[in-house]
C-alpha positions, 0 to 999 in steps of 0.5 A: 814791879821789879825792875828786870820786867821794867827793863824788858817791858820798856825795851819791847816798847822801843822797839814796837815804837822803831818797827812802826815808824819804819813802815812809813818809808816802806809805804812811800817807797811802795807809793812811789814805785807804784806811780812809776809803774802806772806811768810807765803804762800809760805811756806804752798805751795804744798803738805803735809801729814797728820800725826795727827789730835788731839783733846786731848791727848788720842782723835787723829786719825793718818790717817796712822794708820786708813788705813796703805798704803794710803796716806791722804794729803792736798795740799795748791795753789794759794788761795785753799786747797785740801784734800785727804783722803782714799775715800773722798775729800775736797776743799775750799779756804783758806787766810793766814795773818801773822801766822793766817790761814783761811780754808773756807767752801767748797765741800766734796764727801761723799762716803761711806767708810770702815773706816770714821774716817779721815773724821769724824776727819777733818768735825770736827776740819776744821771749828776751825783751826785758825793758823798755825806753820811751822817749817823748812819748813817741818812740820806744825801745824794747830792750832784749836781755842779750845785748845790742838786740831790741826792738824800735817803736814810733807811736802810731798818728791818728792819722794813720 
């Protein structure tokens, strides 16, 4: 064999040998992030209450406050979240990858209710919630793309 084919056939079997071995550091990398993401779902799984929807430091609603013994939630299963406010309803599906959350569009009733404000609140910041933060699996916070605008969750008791 001449050596020009020689030099050609080793050099294609180093780099078949190089583009190999770096699949395994993609492959861990990939393992990894997809045990951050399933972790991050269980942890947002089932029932939470809302606290506070915030877009400035004087500009929130606190949901208890607008309508004092209803209970506004947001259950998160499977690949969907749920909203309930004090006379409205929102679903939509929602992915979770590492901390970065995505609520997509979904259904909303649109009863007309004494008091909005929950409704107007979440119509508003929804669209814009683009991570999420939980803390001893208790309280979540979904952070808004603006800044200072997020939503605060406590995990709902079983209780209540």
């Amino acid at each position: 064999m001449k050596p020009e084919i020689k030099l050609c056939l080793i050099a294609f079997a180093a780099i078949g040998a190089m583009s190999c071995s770096g699949n395994k550091n993609e492959t861990a990398v990939t393992n990894e992030s997809m045990a951050q993401d399933v972790a991050a779902y269980a942890d947002i799984k089932g029932q939470w209450n809302l606290e506070n929807i915030v877009f400035s430091d004087s500009d929130y609603v606190r949901p208890s406050d607008e309508v004092p013994g209803v209970c506004q939630y947001i259950v998160f299963e499977d690949s969907t979240y749920h909203i309930h406010t004090n006379c409205n309803t929102f679903s939509g599906a929602f992915s979770i990858k590492g901390d970065s959350i995505t609520l997509g569009d979904g259904a909303m009733t649109e009863m007309a209710c004494d008091n909005m404000a929950t409704e107007d609140a979440l119509r508003k910041i929804l669209p814009n919630i683009a991570t999420v933060y939980i803390e001893n699996d208790s309280i979540a916070r979904l952070d808004s793309r603006n800044p200072s605008e997020y939503i605060v969750l406590r995990k709902t008791s079983e209780e209540e």
